[in-house]
C-alpha positions as CSV (number, residue, x, y, z in Angstrom):
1,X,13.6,4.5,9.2
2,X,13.3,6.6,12.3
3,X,10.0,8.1,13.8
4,X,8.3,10.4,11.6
5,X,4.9,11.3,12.8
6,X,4.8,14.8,11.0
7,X,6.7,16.5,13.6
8,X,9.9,17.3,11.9
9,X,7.7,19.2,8.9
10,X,8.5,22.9,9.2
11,X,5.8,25.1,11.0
12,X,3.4,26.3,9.1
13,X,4.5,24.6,6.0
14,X,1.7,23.8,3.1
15,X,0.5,20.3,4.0
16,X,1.2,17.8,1.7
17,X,-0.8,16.9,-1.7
18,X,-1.4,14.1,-3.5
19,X,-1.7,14.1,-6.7
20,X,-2.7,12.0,-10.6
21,X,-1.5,12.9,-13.8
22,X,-3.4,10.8,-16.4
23,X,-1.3,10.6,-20.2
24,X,-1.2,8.4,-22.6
25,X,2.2,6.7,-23.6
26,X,6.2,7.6,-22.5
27,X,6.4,10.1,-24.8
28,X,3.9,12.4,-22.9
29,X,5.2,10.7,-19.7
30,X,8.6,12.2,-20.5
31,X,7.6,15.6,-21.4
32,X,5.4,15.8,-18.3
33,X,7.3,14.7,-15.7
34,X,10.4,16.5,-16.9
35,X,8.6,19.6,-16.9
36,X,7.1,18.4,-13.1
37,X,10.5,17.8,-11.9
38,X,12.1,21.0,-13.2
39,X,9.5,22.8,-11.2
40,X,10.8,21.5,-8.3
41,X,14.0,22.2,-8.9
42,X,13.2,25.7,-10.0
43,X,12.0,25.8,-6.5
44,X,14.9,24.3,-4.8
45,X,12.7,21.6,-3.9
46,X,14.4,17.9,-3.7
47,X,12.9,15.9,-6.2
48,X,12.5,11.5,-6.4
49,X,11.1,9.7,-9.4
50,X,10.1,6.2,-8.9
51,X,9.0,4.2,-12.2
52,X,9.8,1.9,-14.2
53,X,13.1,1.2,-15.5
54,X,12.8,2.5,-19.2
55,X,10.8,5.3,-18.1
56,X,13.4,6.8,-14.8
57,X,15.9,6.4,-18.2
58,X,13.9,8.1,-20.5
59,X,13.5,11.2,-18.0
60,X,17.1,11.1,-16.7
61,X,18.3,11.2,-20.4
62,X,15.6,14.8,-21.3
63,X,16.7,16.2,-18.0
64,X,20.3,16.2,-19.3
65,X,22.6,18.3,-17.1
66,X,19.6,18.4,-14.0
67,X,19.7,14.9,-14.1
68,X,22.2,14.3,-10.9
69,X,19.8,16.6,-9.0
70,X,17.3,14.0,-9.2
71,X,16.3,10.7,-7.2
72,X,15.7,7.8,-8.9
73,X,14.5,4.5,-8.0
74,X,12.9,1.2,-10.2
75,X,9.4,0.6,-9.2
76,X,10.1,-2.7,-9.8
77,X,12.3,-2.8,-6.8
78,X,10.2,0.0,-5.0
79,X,6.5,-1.3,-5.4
80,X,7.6,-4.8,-4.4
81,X,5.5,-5.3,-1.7
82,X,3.4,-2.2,-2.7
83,X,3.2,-0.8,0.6
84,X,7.2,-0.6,0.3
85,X,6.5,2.3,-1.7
86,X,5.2,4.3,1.3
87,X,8.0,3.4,3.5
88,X,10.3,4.2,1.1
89,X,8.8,7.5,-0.4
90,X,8.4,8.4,3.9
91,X,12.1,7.8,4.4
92,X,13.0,9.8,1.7
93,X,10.4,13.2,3.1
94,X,12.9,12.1,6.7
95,X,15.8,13.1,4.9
96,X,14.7,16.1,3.6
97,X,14.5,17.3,7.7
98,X,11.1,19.3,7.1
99,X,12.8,21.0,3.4
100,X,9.5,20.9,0.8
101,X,10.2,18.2,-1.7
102,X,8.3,16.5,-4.7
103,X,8.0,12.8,-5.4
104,X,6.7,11.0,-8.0
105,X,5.7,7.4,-8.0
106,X,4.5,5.5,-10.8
107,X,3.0,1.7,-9.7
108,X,3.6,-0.8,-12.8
109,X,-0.9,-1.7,-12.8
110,X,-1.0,-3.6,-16.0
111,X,1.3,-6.4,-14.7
112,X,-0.4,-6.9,-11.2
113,X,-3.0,-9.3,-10.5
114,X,-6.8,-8.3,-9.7
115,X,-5.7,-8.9,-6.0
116,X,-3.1,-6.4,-5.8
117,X,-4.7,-3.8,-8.0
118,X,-7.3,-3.8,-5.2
119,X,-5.1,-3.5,-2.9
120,X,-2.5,-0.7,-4.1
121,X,-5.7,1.8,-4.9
122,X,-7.2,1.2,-1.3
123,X,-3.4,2.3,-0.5
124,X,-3.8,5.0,-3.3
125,X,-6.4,6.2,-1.1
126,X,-4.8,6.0,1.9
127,X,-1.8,8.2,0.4
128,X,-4.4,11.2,1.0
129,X,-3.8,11.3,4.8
130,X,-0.5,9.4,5.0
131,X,1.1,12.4,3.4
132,X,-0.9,15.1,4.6
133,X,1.3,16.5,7.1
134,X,4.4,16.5,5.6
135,X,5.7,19.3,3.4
136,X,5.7,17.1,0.0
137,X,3.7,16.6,-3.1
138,X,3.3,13.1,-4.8
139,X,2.7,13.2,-8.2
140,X,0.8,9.4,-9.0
141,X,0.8,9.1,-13.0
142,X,-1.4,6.7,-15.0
143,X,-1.2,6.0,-18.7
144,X,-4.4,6.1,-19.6
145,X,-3.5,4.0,-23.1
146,X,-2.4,1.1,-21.5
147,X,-4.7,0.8,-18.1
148,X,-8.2,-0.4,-18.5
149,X,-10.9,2.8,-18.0
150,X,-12.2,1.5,-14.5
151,X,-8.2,1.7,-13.7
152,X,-8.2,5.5,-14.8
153,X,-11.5,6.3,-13.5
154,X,-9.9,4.6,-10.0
155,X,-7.5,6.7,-9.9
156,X,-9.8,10.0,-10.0
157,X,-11.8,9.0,-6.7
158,X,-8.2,8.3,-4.9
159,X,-6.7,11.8,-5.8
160,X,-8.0,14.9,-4.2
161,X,-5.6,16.9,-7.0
162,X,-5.5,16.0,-10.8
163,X,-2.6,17.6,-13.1
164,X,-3.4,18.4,-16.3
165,X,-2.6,20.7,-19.3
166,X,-3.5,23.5,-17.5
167,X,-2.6,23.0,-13.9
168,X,-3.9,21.7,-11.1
169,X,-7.6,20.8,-10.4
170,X,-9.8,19.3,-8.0
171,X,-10.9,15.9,-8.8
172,X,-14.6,15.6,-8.8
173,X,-15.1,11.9,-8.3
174,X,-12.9,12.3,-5.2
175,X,-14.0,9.7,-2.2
176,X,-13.4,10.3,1.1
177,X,-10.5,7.5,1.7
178,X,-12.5,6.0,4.6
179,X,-15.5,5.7,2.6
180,X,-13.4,4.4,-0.3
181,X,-11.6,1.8,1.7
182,X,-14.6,0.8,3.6
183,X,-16.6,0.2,0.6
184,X,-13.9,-1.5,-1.7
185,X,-13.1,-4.3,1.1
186,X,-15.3,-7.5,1.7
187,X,-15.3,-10.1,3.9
188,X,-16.2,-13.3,1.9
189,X,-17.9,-16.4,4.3
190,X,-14.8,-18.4,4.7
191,X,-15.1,-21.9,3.6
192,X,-16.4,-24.7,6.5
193,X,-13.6,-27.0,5.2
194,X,-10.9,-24.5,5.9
195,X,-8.5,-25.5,8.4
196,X,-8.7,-23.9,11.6
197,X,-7.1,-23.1,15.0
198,X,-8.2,-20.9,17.8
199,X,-6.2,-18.6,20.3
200,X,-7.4,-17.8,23.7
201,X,-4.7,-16.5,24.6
202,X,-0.8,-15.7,24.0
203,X,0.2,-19.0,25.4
204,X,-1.7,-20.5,22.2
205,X,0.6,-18.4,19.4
206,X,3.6,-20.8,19.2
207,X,0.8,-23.7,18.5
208,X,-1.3,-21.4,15.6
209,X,1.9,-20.3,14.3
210,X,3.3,-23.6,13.6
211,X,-0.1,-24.5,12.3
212,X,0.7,-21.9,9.9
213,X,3.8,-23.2,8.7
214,X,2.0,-26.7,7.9
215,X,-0.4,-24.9,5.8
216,X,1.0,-22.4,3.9
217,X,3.7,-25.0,3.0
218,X,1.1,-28.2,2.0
219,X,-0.2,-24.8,-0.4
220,X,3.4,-24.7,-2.1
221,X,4.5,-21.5,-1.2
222,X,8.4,-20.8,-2.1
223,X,9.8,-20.9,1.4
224,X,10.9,-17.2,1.7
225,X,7.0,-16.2,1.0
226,X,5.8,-19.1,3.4
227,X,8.1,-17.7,6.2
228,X,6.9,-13.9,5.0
229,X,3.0,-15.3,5.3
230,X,3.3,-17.2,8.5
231,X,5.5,-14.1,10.8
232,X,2.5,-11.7,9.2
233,X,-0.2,-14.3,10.8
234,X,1.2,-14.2,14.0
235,X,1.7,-10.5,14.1
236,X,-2.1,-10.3,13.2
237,X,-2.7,-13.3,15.9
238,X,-1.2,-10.9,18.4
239,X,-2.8,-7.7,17.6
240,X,-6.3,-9.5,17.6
241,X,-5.3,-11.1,21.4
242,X,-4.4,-7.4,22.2
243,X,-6.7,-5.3,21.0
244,X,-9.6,-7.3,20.2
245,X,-12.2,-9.8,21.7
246,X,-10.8,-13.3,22.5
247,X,-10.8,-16.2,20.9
248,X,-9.1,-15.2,17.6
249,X,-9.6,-17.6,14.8
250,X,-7.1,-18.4,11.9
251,X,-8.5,-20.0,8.9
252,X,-6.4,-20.8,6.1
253,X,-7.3,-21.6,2.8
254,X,-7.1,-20.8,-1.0
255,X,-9.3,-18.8,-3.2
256,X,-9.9,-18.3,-6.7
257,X,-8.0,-21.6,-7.7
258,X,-10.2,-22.6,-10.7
259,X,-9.2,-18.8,-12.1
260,X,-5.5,-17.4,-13.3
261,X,-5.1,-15.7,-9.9
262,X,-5.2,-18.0,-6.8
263,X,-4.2,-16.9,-3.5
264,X,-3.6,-18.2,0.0
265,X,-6.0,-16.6,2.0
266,X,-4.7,-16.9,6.2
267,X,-8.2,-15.1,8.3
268,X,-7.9,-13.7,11.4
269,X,-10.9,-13.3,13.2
270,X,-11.9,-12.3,16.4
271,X,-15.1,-11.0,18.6
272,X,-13.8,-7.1,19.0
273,X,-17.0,-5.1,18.0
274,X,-14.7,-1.6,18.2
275,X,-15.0,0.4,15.2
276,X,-12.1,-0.4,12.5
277,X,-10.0,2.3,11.3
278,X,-9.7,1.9,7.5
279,X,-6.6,3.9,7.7
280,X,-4.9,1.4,10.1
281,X,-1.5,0.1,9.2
282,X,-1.1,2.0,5.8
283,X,1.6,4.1,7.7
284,X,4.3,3.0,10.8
285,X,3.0,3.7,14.0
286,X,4.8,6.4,15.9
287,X,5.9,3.8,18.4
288,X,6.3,0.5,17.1
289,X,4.9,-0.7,20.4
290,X,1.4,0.7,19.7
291,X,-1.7,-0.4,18.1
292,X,-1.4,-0.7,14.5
293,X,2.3,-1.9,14.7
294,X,1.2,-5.7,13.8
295,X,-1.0,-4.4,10.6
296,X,1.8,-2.6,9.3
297,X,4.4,-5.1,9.4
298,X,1.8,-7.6,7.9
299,X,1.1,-5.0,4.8
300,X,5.0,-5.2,4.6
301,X,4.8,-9.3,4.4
302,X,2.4,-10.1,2.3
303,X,0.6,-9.4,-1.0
304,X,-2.7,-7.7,0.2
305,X,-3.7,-7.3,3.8
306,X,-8.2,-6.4,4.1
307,X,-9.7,-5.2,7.4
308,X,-12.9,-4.9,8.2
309,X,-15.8,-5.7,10.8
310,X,-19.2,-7.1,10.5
311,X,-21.9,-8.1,13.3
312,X,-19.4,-11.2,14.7
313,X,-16.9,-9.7,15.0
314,X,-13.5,-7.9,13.1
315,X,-11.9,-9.7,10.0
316,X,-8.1,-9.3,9.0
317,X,-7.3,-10.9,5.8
318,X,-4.0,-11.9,4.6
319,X,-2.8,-13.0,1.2
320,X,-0.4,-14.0,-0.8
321,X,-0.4,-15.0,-4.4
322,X,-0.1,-18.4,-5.3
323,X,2.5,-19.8,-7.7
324,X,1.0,-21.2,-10.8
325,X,-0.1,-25.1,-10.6
């Protein structure tokens, strides 16, 4: 995908929405959608539907004859890493060279770990200013009989827009998606037995990466998640170097392995007192040679990526799931 940095949307366009559509089971999912998506195309508008599998067949099949007029993708395929989803649905607004177009994007939730379900509604969240200036709305449905109500209510306070029966309405439990990042990320004390190396500078990265590699492999990563896990830590190695405080720290170690959802945690830390942007690497960068370009491509590598800053400094947290033991 090129540069797309809002540019190419047409002057004076509508900015772009973001929007939930809570139902409850495929059969309302169908009906809804279909009627969503021949809205669009009523309006000439290009139209993408990204869910899962049964679902894009179940909405191709009611569309009938419209049906080659629509985009369709497997969230299986789309959502894997979540933050694929964003660089995908982004390429497809690039095609569309600044025409209006609808997307909608349905995350399978009830199969992902606690981790990533954390994760994808802090991206959720993020969706609110990644889209704004592009001339597109992103329909985000959630089927309220099979999420749990914390899921649902979730996805109220990361919408600025909700879809219902009779149109479209303002979400009142909205949250301002700095606030709601900020507030849903933590920086848990990492452990004093974790192994740890420290960077002074650039000449130390071949050492901390291949430090990496003996860690996240003694942790019995599948090697194509190990290699993912250890080019994300030196991306996040590099950014702290550059745009931080020296030394930066990696710790590595697991979490939650008496529970059904361990991870390998890799912690980058360094002494950069700057604010953080919670919005930081939830989009590309314009220029891939900027700031933010090592938090993006680490979103793209691993399973859940948390920033955040306290009194010692800023925290960058990598992780990747765990195979069962």
């Amino acid at each position: 995908m090129g540069r797309l940095d809002g540019s190419d949307a047409v002057h004076g366009a509508r900015p772009g929405r973001h929007l939930a559509m809570i139902y409850e089971g495929i059969d309302e999912f169908v009906v809804r959608v279909t009627s969503y998506v021949r809205q669009g195309l009523s309006a000439e508008e290009p139209v993408f539907v990204m869910a899962a599998r049964h679902k894009t067949d179940a909405v191709r099949e009611a569309l009938g004859d419209d049906a080659p007029s629509v985009g369709f993708a497997d969230a299986e395929v789309g959502y894997h890493p979540q933050i694929r989803a964003t660089f995908e649905c982004l390429g497809y607004i690039e095609q569309q060279q600044g025409r209006r177009s609808r997307l909608v994007a349905e995350q399978g939730l009830g199969r992902r770990t606690p981790v990533e379900v954390a994760d994808y509604l802090r991206m959720e969240s993020a969706a609110n200013v990644v889209y704004q200036p592009f001339p597109v709305e992103v329909l985000c449905p959630y089927d309220a009989s099979a999420l749990r109500p914390e899921l649902v209510e979730a996805c109220r306070r990361t919408h600025a827009e909700l879809v219902d029966a009779h149109g479209v309405r303002a979400s009142t439990s909205f949250v301002d998606p700095p606030l709601f990042i900020r507030d849903s990320t933590t920086v848990p004390e990492v452990p004093v037995s974790a192994p740890l190396v420290t960077c002074h500078t650039a000449a130390d990265l071949p050492a901390a990466r291949r430090f990496a590699q003996v860690q996240v492999r003694l942790a019995g990563l599948p090697d194509a998640t190990a290699d993912d896990l250890v080019l994300a830590v030196g991306e996040l190695l590099s950014n702290a170097l550059t745009h931080g405080r020296p030394p930066a720290r990696l710790s590595i170690y697991a979490e939650g392995v008496t529970g059904a959802d361990p991870v390998l945690v890799c912690h980058v830390h360094d002494g950069g007192h700057l604010p953080v942007d919670p919005l930081a690497g939830y989009a590309p960068p314009m220029d891939l040679g900027t700031h933010g370009r090592g938090l993006w491509i680490a979103r793209q590598l691993c399973d859940s990526v948390q920033v955040s800053a306290d009194h010692t400094g800023t925290h960058v947290r990598a992780l990747s799931l765990l195979p069962p033991s």
